[in-house]
N, CA, C and O atoms as CSV, one atom per row, in Angstrom:
chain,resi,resn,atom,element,x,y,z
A,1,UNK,N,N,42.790,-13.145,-33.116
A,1,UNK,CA,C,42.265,-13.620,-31.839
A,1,UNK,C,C,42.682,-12.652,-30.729
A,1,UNK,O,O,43.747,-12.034,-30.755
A,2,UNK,N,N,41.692,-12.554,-29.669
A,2,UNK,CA,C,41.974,-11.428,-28.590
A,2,UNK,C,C,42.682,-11.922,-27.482
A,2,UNK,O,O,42.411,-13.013,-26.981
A,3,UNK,N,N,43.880,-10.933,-26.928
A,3,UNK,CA,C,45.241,-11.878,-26.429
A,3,UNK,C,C,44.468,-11.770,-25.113
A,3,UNK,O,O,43.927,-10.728,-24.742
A,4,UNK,N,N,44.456,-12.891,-24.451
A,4,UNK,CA,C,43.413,-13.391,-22.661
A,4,UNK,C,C,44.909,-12.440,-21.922
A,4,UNK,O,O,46.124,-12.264,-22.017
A,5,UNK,N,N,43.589,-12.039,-21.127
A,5,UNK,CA,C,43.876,-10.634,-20.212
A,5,UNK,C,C,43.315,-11.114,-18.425
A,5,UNK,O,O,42.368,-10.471,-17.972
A,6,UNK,N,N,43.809,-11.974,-17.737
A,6,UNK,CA,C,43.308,-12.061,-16.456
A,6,UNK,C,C,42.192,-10.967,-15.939
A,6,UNK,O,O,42.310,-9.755,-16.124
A,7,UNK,N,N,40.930,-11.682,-15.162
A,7,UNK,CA,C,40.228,-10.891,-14.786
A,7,UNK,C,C,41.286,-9.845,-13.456
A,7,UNK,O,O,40.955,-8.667,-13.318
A,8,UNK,N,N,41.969,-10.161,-12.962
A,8,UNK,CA,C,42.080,-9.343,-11.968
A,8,UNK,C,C,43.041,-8.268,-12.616
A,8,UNK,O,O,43.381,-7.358,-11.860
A,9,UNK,N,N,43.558,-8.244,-13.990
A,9,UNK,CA,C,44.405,-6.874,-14.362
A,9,UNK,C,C,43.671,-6.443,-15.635
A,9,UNK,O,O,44.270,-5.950,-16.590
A,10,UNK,N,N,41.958,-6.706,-15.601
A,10,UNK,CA,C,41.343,-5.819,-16.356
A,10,UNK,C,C,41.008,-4.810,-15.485
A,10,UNK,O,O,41.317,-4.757,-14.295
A,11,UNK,N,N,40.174,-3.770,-16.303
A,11,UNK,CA,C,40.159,-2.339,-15.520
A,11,UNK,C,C,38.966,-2.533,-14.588
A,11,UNK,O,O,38.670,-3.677,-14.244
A,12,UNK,N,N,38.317,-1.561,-14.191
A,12,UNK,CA,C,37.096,-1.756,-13.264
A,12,UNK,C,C,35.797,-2.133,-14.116
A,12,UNK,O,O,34.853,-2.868,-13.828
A,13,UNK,N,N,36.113,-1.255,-15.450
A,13,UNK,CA,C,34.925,-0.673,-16.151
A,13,UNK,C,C,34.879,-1.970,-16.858
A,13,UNK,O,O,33.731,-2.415,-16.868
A,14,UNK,N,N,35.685,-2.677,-17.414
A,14,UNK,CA,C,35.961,-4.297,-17.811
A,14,UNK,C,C,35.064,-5.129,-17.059
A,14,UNK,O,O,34.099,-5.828,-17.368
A,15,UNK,N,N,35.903,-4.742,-15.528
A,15,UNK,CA,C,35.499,-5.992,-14.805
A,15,UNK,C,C,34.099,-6.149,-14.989
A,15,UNK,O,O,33.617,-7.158,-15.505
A,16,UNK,N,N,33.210,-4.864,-14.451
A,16,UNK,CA,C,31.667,-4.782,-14.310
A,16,UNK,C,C,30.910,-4.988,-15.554
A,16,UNK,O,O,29.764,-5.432,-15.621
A,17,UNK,N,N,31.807,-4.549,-16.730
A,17,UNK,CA,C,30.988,-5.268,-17.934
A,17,UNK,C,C,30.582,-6.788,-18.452
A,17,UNK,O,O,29.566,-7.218,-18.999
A,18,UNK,N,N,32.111,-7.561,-17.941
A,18,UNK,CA,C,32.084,-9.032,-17.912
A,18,UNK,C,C,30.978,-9.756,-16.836
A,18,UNK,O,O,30.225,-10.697,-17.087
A,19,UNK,N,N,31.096,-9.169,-15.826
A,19,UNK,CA,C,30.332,-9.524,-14.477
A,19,UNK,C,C,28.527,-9.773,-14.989
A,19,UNK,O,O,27.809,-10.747,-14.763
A,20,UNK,N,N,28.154,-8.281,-15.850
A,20,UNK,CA,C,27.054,-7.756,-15.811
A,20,UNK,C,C,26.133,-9.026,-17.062
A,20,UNK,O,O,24.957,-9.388,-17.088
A,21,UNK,N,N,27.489,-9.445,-18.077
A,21,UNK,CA,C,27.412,-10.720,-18.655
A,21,UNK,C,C,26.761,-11.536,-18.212
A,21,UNK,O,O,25.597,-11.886,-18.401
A,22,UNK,N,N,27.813,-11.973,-17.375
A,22,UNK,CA,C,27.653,-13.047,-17.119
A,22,UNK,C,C,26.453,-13.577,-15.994
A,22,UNK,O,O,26.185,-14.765,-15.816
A,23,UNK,N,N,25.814,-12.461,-15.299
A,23,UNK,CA,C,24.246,-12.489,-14.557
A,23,UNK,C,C,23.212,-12.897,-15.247
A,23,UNK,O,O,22.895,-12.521,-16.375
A,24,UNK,N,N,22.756,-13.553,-14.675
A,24,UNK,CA,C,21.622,-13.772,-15.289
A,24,UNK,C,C,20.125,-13.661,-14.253
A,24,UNK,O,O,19.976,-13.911,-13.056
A,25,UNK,N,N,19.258,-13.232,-15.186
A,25,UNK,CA,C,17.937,-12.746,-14.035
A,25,UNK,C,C,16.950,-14.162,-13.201
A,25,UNK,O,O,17.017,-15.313,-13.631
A,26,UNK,N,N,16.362,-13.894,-12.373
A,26,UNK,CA,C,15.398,-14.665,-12.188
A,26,UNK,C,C,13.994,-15.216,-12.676
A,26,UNK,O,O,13.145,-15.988,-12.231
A,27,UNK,N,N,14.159,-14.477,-13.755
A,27,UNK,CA,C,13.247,-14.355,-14.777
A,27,UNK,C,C,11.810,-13.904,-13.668
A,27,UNK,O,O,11.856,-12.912,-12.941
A,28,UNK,N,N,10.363,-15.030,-13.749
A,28,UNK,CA,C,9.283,-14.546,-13.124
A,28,UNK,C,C,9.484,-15.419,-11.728
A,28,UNK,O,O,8.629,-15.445,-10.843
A,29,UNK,N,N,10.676,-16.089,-11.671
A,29,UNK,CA,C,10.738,-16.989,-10.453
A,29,UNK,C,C,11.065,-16.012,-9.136
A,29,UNK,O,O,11.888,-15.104,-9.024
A,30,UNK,N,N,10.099,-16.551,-8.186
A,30,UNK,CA,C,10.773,-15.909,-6.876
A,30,UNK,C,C,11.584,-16.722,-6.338
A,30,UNK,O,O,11.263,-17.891,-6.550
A,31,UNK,N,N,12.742,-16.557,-5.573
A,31,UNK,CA,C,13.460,-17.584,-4.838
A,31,UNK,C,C,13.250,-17.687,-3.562
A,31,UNK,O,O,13.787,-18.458,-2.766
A,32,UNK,N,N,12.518,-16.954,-3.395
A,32,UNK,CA,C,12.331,-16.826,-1.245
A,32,UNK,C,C,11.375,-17.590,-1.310
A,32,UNK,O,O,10.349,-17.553,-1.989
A,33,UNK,N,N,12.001,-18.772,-0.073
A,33,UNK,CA,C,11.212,-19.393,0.483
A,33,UNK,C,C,9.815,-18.968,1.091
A,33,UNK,O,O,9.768,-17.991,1.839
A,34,UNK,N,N,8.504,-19.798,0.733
A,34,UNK,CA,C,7.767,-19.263,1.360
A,34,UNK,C,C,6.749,-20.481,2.393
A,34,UNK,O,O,6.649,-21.670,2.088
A,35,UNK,N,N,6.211,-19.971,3.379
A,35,UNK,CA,C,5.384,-20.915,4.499
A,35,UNK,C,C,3.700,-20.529,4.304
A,35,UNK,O,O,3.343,-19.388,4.012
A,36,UNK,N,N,2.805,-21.588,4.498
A,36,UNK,CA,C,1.477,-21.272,4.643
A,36,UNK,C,C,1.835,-20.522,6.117
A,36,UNK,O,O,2.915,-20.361,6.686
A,37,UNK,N,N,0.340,-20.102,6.518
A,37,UNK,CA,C,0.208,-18.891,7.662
A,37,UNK,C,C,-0.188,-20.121,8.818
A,37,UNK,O,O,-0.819,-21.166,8.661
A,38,UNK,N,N,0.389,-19.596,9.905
A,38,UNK,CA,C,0.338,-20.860,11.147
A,38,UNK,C,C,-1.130,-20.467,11.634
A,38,UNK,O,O,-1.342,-19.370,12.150
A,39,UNK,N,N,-2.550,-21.817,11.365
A,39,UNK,CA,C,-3.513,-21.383,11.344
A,39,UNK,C,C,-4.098,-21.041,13.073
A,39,UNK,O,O,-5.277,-20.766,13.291
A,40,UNK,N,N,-3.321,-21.101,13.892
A,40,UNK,CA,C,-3.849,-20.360,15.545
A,40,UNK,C,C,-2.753,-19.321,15.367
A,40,UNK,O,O,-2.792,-18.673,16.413
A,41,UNK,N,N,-1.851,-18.850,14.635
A,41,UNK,CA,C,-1.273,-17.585,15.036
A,41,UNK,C,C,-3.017,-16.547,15.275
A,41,UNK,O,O,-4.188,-16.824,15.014
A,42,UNK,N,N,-2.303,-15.279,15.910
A,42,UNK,CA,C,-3.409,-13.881,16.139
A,42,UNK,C,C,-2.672,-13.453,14.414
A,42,UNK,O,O,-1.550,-13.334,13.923
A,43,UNK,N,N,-4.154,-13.336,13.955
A,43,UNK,CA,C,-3.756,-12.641,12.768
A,43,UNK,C,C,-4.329,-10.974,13.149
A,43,UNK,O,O,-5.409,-10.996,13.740
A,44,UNK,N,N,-3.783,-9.612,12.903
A,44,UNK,CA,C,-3.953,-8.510,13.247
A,44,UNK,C,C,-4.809,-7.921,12.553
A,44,UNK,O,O,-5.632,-7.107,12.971
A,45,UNK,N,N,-4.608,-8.460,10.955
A,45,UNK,CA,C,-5.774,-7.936,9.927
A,45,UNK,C,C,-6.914,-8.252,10.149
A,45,UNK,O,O,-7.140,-9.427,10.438
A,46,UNK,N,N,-8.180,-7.125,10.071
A,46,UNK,CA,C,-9.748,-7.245,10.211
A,46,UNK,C,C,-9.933,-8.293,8.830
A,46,UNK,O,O,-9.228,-7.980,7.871
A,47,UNK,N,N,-10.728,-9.377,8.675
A,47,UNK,CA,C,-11.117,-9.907,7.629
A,47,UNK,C,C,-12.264,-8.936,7.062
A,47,UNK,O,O,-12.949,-8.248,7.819
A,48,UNK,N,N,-12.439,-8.938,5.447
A,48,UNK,CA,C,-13.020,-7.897,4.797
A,48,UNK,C,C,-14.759,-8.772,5.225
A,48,UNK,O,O,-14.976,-9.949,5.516
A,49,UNK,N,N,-15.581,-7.760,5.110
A,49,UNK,CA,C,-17.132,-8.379,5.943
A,49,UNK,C,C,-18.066,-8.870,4.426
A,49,UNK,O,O,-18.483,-7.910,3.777
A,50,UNK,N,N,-18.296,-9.859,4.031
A,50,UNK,CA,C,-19.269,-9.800,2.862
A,50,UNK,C,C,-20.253,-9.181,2.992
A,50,UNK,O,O,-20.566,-8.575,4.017
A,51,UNK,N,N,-21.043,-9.255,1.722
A,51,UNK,CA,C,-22.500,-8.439,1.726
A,51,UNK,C,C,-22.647,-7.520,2.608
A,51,UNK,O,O,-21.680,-7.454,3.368
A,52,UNK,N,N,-23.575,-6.690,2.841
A,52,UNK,CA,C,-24.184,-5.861,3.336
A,52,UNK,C,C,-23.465,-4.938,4.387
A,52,UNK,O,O,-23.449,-5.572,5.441
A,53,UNK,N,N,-22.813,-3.611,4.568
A,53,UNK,CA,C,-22.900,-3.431,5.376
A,53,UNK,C,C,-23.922,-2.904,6.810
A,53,UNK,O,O,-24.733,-1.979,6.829
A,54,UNK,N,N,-23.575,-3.774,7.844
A,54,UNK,CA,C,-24.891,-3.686,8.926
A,54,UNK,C,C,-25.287,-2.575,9.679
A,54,UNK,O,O,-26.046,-2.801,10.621
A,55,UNK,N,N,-24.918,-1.362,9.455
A,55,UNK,CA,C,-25.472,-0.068,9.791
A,55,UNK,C,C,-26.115,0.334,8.454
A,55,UNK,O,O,-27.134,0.971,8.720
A,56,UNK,N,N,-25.899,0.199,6.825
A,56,UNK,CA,C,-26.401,1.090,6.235
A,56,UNK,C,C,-27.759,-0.177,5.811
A,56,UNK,O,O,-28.670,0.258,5.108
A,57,UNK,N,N,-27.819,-1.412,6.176
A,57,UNK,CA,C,-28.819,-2.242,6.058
A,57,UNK,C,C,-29.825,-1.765,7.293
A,57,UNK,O,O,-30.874,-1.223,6.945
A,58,UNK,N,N,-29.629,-1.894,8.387
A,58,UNK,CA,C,-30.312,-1.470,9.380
A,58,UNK,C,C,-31.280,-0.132,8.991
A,58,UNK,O,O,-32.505,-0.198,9.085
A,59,UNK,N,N,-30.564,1.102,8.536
A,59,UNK,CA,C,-30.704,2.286,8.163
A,59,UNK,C,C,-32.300,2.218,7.384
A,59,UNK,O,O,-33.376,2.770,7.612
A,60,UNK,N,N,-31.684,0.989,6.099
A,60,UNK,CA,C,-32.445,0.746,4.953
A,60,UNK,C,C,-33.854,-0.269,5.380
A,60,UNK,O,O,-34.692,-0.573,4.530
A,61,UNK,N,N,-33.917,-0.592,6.421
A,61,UNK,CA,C,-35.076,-1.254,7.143
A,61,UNK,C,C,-35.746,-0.366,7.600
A,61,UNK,O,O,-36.801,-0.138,7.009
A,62,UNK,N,N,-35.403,0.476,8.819
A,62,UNK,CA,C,-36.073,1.519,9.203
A,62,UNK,C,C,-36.876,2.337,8.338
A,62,UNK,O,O,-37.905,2.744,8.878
A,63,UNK,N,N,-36.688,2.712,7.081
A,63,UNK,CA,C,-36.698,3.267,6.240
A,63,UNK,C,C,-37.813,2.539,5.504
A,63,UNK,O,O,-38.929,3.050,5.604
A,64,UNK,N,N,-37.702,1.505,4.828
A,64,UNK,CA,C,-38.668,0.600,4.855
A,64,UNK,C,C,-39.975,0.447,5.555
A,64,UNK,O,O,-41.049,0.650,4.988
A,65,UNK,N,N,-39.865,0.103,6.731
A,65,UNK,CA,C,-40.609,-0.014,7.698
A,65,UNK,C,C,-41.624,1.168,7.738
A,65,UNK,O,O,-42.767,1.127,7.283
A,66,UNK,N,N,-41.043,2.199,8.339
A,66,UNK,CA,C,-41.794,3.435,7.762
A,66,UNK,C,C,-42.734,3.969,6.599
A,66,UNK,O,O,-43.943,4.183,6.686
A,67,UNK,N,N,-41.963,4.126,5.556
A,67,UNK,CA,C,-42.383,3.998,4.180
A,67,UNK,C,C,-43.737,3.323,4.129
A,67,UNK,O,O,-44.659,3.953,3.610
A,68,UNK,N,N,-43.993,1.917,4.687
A,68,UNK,CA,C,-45.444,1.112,4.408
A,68,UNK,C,C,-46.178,1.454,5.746
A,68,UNK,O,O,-46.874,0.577,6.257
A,69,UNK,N,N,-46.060,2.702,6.354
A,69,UNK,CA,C,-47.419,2.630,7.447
A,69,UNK,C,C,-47.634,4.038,6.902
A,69,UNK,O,O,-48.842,4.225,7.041
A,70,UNK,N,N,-47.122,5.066,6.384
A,70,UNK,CA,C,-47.813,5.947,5.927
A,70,UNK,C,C,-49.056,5.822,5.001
A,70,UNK,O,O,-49.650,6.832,4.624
């Protein structure tokens, strides 16, 4: 049997091996608290625009338009 050796008069390289033991991970858990977004804050981010963008649609009308009077 291995004669018990107080943690505080093992060596450093001891200590950090026992320590490194005895951690254990968070696995996929986050622990930080988190809040929904306060819905009247100013949010700074542009929201992304669906469908179409409206210059190269515009573009594509003109274009159109043209096209059937020749």
């Amino acid at each position: 049997m291995a004669k018990f050796i107080p943690f505080d008069k093992l060596s450093k390289k001891k200590q950090r091996e026992l320590m490194k033991k005895k951690r254990v991970t968070w696995g996929s858990f986050n622990p930080v608290t988190r809040k929904p977004d306060k819905p009247k804050a100013y949010k700074r981010t542009k929201k992304e625009s669906r469908g179409f963008d409206e210059s190269i649609d515009d573009g594509f009308f003109f274009a159109f338009l043209f096209s059937e009077t020749i």
